[in-house]
C-alpha positions, 0 to 999 in steps of 0.5 A: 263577599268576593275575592278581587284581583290576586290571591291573597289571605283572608282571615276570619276573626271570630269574638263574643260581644266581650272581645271588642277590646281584644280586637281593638288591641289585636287592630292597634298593633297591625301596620296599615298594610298586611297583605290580607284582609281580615273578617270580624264576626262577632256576636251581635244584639240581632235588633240593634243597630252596631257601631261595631265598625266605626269603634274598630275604625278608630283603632285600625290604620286599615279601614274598616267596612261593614260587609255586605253581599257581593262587595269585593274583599281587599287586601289591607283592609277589614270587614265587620260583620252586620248584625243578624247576618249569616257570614259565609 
């Protein structure tokens, strides 16, 4: 993931397989616009396929992405880690 256009926040949101109601409450209460993006990485069944985004996508007014390699990170928005991935 590579930062687009100016500097701004990026925060790495780490959670067991257990926090997805955490984060789903921590999502429900951000605005739409933060001014920073944030980056889920949870532990995830490396052989199933998730639906970690389309959950956290209903509780955000920011959308939420699976990240991938080389997508362009933005501010006011969320990215979810994929199963068996390395974020760095």
């Amino acid at each position: 993931m590579q930062p687009s256009g100016d500097p701004f926040p990026v925060v790495g949101i780490g959670a067991s397989a257990g926090g997805l109601e955490a984060l789903s409450t921590l999502l429900r209460a951000l605005p739409a616009r933060i001014g920073m993006s944030l980056v889920m990485v949870l532990h995830l069944d490396p052989t199933q396929k998730s639906m970690l985004t389309a959950i956290l996508g209903r509780a955000s007014e920011m959308p939420v992405s699976e990240a991938a390699q080389g997508m362009q990170v933005e501010p006011d928005h969320v990215y979810v880690i994929p199963p068996n991935v390395e974020m760095r």
